[in-house]
N, C-alpha and C positions, 0 to 999 in steps of 0.2 A: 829541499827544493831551492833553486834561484829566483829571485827578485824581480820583477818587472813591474814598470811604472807605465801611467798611459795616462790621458785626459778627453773623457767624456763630456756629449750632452744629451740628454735627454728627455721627453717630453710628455707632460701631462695633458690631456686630449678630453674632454666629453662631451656627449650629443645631449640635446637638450632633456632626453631623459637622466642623465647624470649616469650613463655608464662609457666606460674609458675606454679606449685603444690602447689594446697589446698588441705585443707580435709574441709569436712562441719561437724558439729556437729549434734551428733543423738538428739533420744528424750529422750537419756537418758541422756545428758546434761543440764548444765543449760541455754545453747542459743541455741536451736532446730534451723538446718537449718541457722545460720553461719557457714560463709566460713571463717576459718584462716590458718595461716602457718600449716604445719605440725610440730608437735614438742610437748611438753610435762615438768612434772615433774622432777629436778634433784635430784635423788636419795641422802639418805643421806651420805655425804664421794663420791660422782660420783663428774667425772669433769663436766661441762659441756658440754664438747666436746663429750664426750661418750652417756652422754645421749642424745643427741637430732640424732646422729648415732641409739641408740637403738629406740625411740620413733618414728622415720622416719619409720623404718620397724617394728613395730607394726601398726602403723595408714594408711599404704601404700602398705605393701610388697616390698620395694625399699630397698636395700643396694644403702648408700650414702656412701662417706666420705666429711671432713671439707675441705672448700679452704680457709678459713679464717674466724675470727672472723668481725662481720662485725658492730655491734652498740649494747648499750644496752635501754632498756625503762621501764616505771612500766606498767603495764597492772589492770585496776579498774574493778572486776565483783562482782555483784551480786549471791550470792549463797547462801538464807537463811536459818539459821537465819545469815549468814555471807556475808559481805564485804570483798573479796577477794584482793587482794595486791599479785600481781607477780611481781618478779623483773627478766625480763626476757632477756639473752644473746642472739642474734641472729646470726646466721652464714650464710654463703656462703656454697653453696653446692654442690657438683658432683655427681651425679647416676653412680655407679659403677657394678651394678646387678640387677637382682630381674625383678620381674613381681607386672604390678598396680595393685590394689585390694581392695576392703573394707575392715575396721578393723571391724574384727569378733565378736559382741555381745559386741563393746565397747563406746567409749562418740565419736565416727565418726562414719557414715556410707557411707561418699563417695570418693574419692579421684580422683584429676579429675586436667589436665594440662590447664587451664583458659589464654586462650589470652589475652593481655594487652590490647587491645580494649574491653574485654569480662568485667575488672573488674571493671569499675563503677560503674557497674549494678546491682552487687553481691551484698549483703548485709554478709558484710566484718567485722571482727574481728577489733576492734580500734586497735591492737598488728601490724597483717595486713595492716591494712590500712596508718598505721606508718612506717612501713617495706619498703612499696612500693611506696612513696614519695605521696599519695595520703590525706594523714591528719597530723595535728602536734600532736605531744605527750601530753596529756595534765594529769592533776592533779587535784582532787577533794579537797575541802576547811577539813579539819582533825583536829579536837579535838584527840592530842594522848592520850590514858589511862593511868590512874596512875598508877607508879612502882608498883608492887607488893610486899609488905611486907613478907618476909619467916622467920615463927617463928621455933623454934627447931634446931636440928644440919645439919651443911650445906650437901646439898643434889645434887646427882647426874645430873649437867648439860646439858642436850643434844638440839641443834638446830640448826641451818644454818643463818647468816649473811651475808646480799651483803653490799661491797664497793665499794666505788668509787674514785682511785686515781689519780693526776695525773703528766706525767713530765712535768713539770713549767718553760719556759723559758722569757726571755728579749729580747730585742733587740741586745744585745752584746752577746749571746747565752749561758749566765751565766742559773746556775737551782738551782731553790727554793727547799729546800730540810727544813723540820723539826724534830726538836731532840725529841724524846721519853719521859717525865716526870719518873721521878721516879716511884715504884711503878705498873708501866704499864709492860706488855711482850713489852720486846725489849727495854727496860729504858737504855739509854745513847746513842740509836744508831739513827742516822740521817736516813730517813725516807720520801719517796713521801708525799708530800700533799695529804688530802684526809682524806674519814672517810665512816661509816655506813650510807646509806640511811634514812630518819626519812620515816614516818607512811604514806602513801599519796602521796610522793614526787617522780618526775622525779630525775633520777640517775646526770643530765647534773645539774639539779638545785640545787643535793646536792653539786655537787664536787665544785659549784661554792661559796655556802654558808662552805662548810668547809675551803675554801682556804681565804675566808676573815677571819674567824674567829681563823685559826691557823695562818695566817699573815700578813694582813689588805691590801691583793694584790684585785684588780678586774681584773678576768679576762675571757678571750675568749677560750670556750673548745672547739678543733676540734674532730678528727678521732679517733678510737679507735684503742688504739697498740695493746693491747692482753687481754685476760681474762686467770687470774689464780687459781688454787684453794690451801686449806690446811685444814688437816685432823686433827684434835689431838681427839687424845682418847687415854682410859690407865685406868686406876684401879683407877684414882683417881676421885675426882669430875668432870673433863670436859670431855666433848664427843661435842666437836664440829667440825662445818665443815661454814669454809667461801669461799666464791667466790669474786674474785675480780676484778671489771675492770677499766683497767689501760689507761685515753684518754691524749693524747697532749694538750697541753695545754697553750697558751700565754699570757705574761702582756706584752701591750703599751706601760706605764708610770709605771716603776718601782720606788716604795720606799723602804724606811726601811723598812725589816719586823718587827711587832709588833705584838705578839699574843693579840688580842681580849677576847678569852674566858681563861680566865683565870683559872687554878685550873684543869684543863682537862688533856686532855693525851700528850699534846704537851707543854713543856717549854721553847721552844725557837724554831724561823725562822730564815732562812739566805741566800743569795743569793749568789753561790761557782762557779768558774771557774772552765772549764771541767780540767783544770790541777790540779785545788786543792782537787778535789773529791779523787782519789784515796786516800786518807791518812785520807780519812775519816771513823769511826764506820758504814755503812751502815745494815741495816736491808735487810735481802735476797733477798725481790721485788727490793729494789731500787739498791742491786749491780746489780741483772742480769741484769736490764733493762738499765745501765748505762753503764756498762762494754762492752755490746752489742752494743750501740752507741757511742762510744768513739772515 
């Protein structure tokens, strides 16, 4: 099968009894009769946040809003002639309006508030069933395809990219922070750990595989701070839009940092006292998110 990438949000929902909103999938989907979150595609240039607000009342009739960002996961379906890959944000949710409902002639036809005794039973979305502390995330074995060669003059860019980064701390509450390579957006400025998802991969297993490879640290990723997005478009060649999510992130036994992958987008690792950062070059993610905890 071929490859398809996409970027989801989705949302965690309960009424004060502690059972949750599903939607089941129609038959005009490609899993007839699962039950997942409600939630959906992010638009290209959408935050996350907005879209799983819009896709909640298209699939439901419920006006929500976000209470928080709450974890992210990849989601593996079948949809041929494609092998699907969602890299999906999920939130915390509050019903602020609306009346329940079927989604009207679309890939749901039920919507329906499922007690948590109710949901073993269900025949549940892996996304779901990850959501709700009922299965572990898992990853299918991925041969990624090769670059694509583009012959002729360079051409109009357009797609969505998920990251995953994170703040990197020690024992002594020092943060691992990496410098930008030359050449790169953002060349000179210090920068969270982290990178793109590869092809197949859980978002926890990339950030974990970036963070050795941009600074030979092992370490322990917790909770997710926040998920952010960025829009660039313009007259020139790029039209993109990335999502990022930003988790906590510990090392035990700190060492030197030492970049690993050599020739890539990071030149250098280093491990900085919360007093030394300010005076440091930071890239936007890592002042806000620094300056914030300070």
């Amino acid at each position: 099968m071929k490859w398809r990438r996409r970027i989801g949000a989705y949302g965690v929902c309960r009424d004060p009894s502690g059972a949750v909103l599903l939607a089941r999938a129609s038959a005009a989907s490609a899993r007839p009769g699962t039950w997942s979150l409600p939630g959906g595609g992010v638009g290209h240039g959408e935050h996350p946040a907005d879209a799983v607000v819009r896709q909640v009342a298209v699939e439901t009739g419920l006006k929500v809003e976000v209470v928080r960002a709450r974890d992210s996961t990849a989601e593996f379906v079948a949809r041929p002639p494609y092998l699907e890959h969602t890299d999906a944000v999920i939130y915390d949710l509050a019903v602020t309006g609306g009346r329940s409902r079927p989604e009207p002639g679309g890939n749901t036809d039920a919507a329906d508030w499922v007690p948590a005794a109710g949901l073993p039973t269900l025949p549940l979305s892996s996304l779901a069933a990850y959501a709700l502390g009922l299965a572990r995330a898992a990853a299918p074995r991925v041969t990624p395809p090769p670059p694509r060669k583009l012959a002729g003059p360079p051409r109009r860019v357009r797609g969505q990219r998920f990251g995953v980064y994170g703040l990197v701390t020690d024992p002594a509450d020092r943060v691992l922070l990496t410098l930008i390579s030359d050449d790169y957006p953002g060349a000179g400025q210090w920068h969270l750990p982290g990178g793109g998802s590869d092809l197949g991969e859980q978002p926890t297993d990339a950030l974990r595989r970036e963070i050795i490879e941009e600074s030979g640290q092992r370490a322990q990723v917790g909770e997710l701070l926040q998920v952010t997005h960025r829009y660039t478009s313009g007259s020139g060649s790029v039209d993109w839009h990335s999502v990022r999510a930003v988790y906590q992130v510990s090392v035990a036994v700190p060492s030197v940092p030492r970049v690993l992958d050599a020739g890539g987008s990071t030149s250098a690792a280093a491990w900085f006292t919360r007093e030394q950062i300010p005076a440091l070059r930071l890239t936007d993610v890592a002042a806000a998110l620094l300056m914030a905890r300070a």
